[in-house]
C-alpha positions in Angstrom: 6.2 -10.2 17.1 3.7 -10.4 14.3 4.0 -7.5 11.9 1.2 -6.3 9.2 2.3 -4.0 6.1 0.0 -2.7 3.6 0.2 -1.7 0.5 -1.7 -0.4 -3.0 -3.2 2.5 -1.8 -2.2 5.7 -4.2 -4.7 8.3 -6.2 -7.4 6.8 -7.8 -10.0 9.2 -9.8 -14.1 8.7 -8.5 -15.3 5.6 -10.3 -12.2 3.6 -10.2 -10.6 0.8 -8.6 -7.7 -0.1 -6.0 -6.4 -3.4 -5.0 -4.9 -3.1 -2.0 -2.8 -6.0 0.0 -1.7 -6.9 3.6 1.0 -9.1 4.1 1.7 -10.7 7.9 4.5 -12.0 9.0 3.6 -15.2 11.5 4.1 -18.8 10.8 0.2 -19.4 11.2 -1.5 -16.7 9.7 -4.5 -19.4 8.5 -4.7 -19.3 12.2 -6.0 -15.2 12.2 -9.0 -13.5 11.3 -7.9 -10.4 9.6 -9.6 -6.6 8.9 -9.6 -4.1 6.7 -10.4 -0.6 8.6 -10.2 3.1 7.8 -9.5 6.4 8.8 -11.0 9.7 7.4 -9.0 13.1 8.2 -11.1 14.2 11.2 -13.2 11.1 11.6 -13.2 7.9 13.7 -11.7 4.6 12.4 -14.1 2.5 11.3 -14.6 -1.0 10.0 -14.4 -2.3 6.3 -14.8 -5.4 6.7 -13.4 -8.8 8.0 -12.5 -12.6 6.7 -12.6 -15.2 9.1 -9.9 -18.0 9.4 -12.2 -19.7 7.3 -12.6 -17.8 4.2 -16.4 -16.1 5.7 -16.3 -12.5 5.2 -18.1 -9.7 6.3 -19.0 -6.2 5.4 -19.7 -2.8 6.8 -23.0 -1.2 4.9 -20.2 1.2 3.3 -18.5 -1.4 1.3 -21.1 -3.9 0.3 -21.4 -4.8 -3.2 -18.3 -2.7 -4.2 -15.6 -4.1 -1.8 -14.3 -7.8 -1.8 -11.7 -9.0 1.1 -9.8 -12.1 -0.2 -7.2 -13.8 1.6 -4.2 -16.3 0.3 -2.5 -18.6 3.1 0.1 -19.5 0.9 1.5 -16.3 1.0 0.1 -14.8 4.0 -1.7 -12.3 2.5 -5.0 -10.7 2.3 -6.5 -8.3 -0.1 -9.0 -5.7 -0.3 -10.5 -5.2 -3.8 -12.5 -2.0 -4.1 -14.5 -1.2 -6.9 -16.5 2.0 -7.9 -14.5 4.4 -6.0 -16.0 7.4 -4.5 -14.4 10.3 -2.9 -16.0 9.3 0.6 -13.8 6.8 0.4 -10.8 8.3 1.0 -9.1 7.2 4.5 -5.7 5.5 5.6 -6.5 2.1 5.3 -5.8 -0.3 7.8 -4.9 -4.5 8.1 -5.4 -6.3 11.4 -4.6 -9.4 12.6 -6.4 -11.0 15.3 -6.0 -14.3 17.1 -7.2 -15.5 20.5 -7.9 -12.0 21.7 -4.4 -10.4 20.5 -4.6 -7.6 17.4 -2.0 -6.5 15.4 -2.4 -3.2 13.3 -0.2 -2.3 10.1 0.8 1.3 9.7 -1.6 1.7 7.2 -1.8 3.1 4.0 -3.3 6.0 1.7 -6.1 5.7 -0.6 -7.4 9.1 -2.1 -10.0 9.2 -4.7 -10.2 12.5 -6.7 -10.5 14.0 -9.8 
């Protein structure tokens, strides 16, 4: 059973920045493409953005220039750095896993940018 957890999401004031970081528990997470995806209070999920298994990434119009997904194989990790917060941005933020057709979701976690 592969399992995602997030974390790094908190309060953040408009402007700022949040790192935040999935970590998966499989023996080949190289093997996976992963996702970032969000959630606002009333609204759809929606897509972040995604890193292949080989390091390509790719961005939804929301995030591009001020979010950067990173991912570290050593520790089975990937990251979501998100610059130049704005309050639109507020969502639970989620980490998938996906691999030959089969997605994993993490419970997600809180990002709220306010003043």
């Amino acid at each position: 059973q592969v399992q995602l957890a997030e974390s790094g999401g908190g309060l953040v004031q408009p402007g700022g920045s949040l790192r935040l970081s999935c970590t998966v528990s499989t023996s080949i997470f190289r093997f996976h493409a992963m996702g970032w995806y969000r959630q606002a209070p009333g609204k759809q999920r929606e897509l972040v953005g995604t890193i292949t298994s080989g390091g390509t990434t790719n961005y939804a119009d929301s995030g591009k220039g001020r979010f950067t997904i990173s991912r570290d194989n050593g520790s089975n990790t990937v990251h979501l750095q998100m610059n130049s917060l704005e309050p639109e941005d507020t969502a639970v933020y989620y980490c998938n896993a996906g691999r030959g057709g089969i997605y994993h979701w993490g419970p997600g976690t809180q990002v709220t940018v306010s003043s």
